[in-house]
C-alpha positions in Angstrom: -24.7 40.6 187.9 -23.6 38.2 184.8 -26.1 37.0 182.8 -25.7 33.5 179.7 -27.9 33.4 177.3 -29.5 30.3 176.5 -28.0 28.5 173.9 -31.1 29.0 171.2 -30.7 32.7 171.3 -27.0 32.6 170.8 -27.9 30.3 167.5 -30.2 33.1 166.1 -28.0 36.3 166.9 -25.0 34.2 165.0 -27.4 34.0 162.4 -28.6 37.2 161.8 -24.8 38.7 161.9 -24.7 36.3 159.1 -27.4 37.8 157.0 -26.0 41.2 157.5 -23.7 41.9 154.5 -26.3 39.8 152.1 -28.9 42.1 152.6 -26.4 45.4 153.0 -26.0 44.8 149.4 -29.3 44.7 148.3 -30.1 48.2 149.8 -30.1 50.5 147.4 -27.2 52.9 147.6 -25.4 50.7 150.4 -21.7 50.3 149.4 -20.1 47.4 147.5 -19.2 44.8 149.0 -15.0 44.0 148.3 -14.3 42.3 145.5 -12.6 39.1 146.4 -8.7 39.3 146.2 -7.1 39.0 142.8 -4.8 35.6 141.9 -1.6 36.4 140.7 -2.0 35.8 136.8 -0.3 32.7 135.7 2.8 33.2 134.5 4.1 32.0 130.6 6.2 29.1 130.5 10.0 30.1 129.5 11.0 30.1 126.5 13.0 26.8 125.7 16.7 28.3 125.0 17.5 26.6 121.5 20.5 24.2 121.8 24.1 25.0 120.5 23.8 22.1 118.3 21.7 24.0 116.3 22.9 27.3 116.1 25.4 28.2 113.1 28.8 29.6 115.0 32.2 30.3 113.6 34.8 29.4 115.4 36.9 31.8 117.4 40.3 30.0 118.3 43.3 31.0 116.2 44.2 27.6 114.5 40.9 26.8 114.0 39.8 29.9 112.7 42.7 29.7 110.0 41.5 26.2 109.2 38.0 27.4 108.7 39.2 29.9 106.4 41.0 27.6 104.6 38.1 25.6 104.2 36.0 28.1 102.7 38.2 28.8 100.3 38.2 25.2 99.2 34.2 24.8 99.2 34.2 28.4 97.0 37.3 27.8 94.9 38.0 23.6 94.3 36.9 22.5 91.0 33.7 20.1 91.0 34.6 16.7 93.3 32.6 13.5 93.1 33.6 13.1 97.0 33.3 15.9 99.7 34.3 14.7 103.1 32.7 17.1 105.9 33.8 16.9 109.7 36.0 17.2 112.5 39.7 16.4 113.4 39.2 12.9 112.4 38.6 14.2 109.0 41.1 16.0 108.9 43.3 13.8 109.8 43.2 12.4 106.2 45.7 15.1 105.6 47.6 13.8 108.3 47.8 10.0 109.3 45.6 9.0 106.7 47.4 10.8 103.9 48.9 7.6 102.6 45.3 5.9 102.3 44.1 9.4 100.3 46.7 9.6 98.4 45.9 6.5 97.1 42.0 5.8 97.6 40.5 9.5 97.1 42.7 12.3 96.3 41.3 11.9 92.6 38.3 12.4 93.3 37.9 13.7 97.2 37.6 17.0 99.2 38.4 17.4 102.6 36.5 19.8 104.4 37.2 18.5 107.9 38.3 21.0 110.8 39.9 20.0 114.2 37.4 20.7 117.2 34.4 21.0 114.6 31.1 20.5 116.2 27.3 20.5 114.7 27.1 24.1 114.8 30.5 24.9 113.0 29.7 22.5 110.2 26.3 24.4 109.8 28.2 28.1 110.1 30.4 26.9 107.6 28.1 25.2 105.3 25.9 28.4 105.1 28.5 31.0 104.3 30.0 28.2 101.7 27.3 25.4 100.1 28.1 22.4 98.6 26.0 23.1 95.6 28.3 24.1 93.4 31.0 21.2 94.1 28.4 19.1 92.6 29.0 16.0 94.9 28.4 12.6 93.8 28.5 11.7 97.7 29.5 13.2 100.7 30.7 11.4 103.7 29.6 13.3 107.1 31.4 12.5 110.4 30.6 14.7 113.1 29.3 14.8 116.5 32.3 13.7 119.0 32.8 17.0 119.9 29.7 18.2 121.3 29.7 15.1 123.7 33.5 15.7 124.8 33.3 19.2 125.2 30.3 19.2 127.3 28.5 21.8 125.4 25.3 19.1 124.1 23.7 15.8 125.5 23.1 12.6 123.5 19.6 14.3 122.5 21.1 17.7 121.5 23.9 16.0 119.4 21.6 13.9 117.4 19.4 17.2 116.6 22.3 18.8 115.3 24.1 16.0 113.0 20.4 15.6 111.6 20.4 19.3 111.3 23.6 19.1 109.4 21.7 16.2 107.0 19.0 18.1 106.1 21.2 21.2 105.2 23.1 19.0 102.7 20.1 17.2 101.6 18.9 20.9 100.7 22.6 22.2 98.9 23.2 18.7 96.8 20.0 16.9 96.6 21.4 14.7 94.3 24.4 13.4 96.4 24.3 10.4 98.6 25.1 11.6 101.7 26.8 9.6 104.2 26.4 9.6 107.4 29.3 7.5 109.6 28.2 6.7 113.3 30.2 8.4 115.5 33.3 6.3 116.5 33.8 4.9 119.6 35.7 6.9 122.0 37.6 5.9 125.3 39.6 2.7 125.8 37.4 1.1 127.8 33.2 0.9 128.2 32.7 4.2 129.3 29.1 6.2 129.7 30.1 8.2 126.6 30.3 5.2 124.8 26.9 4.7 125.6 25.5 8.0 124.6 27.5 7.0 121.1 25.5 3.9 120.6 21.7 6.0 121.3 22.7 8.6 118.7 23.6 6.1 116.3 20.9 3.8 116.7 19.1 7.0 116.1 20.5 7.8 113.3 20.0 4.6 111.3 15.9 5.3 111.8 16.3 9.1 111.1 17.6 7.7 107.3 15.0 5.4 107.3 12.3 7.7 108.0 14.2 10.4 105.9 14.6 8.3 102.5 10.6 6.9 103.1 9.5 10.5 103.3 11.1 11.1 100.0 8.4 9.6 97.9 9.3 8.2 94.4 13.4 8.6 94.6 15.8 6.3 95.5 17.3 6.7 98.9 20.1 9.5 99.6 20.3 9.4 103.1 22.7 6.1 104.2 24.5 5.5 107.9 27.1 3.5 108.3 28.5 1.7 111.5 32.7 1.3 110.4 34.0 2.5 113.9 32.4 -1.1 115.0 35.8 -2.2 113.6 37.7 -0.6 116.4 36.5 -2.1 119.4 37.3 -5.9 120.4 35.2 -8.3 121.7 35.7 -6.9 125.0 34.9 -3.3 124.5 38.4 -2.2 124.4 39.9 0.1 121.8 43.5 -1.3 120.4 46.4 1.5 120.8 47.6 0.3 117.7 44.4 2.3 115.3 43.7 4.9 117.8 46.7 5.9 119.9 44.4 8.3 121.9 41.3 5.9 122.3 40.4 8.9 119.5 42.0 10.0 116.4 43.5 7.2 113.9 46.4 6.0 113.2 47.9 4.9 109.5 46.3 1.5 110.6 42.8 3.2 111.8 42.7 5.2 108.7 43.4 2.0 106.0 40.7 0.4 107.8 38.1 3.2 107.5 39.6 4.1 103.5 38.8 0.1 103.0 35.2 0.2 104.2 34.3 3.7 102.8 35.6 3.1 99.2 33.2 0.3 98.2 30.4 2.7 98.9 31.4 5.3 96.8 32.0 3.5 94.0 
């Protein structure tokens, strides 16, 4: 024979069942009721990997490494200079299409401590195992940067950290120098989104000096960026053949240019 309850007496046996492990626990000597189930403990953010920019490498490829070299010697051996000029390829370059224009603008009173392929992080590798401090700089004229963009191995935002890394190192070694700080030249023969990461880091920069020389309280400024690769481009973005056969290094004619905007300023 099936029997239903009514539905009352099904409300009050769900309740009791309910009540059951509430008072179970209050009896003394009645087991414990189960903890509830542990949440997996949060886990620490990663550790942000510090960019390449910023950390100090030598270079390992044969001619560079021979340059480097070369270039320490220089920084430990030269006599004092009034003008130290630190960077890449374009830099040195002075020694190369733009030796007519040193010969005749610096070489009295310059040192090239440029290295083909330089980025951020090899100008601060180098200026650590050689300072500037005892070269005694009246000025020293900083172009670097390119690289870490063409290469691929920093962003815009890592490439500014680094040339402002590489500021602060030689506001440190020569706090007496003016240093110079060129915005990275235009790269590319046409418009090209490189060209724009140029133009943030630049328009960076010019703020990072301001900020830098209103931070040094009492001194006249030491920090200066200067915008000569404007020169380059014509009105309608493009890069003439004629002062940079590769849309990158100068010619004789790109290098006369830069010698005749830079030598005003170091007077």
């Amino acid at each position: 024979m099936h029997c239903e309850l009514p539905l009352s007496a099904v409300l009050v046996v769900a309740a009791v069942l309910a009540a059951v492990p509430r008072a179970l626990a209050q009896v003394p000597g009645a087991p414990p009721a189960p903890a509830p189930a542990a949440q997996p403990a949060a886990q620490p953010a990663a550790a942000q990997k510090t960019p390449s920019a910023l950390v100090p490498a030598a270079r390992t490829d044969k001619g560079a490494i021979e340059r480097e070299q070369e270039l320490l010697r220089r920084a430990r051996e030269a006599t004092p200079a009034k003008v130290v000029f630190v960077g890449d390829s374009i830099t040195q370059g002075w020694e190369g299409a733009g030796s007519a224009v040193w010969r005749e603008r610096f070489q009295p009173l310059g040192l090239n401590l440029g290295n083909s392929g330089d980025r951020t992080e090899h100008v601060l590798w180098r200026l650590q195992q050689a300072p500037l401090t005892r070269l005694q700089p009246e000025h020293v004229v900083l172009l670097i940067g390119t690289n870490n963009l063409g290469h691929g191995t920093s962003n815009a935002a890592e490439t500014l950290a680094g040339i402002e890394a590489v500021v602060q190192l030689l506001r440190e070694q020569v706090p007496d120098a003016k240093v110079h700080v060129l915005e990275i030249f235009p790269r590319g023969e046409t418009v090209n989104p490189m060209r724009g990461d140029i133009c943030q880091i630049n328009q960076a920069l010019r703020a990072f000096a301001r900020a830098t020389n209103a931070a040094a309280r009492g001194s006249s400024p030491h920090v200066f960026v200067h915008a000569i690769g404007d020169a380059f481009v014509d009105g309608d973005g493009r890069i003439d053949k004629a002062i940079m056969p590769d849309f990158l290094h100068l010619s004789p004619q790109g290098y006369a240019m830069w010698g005749e905007a830079l030598a005003p300023l170091l007077q």
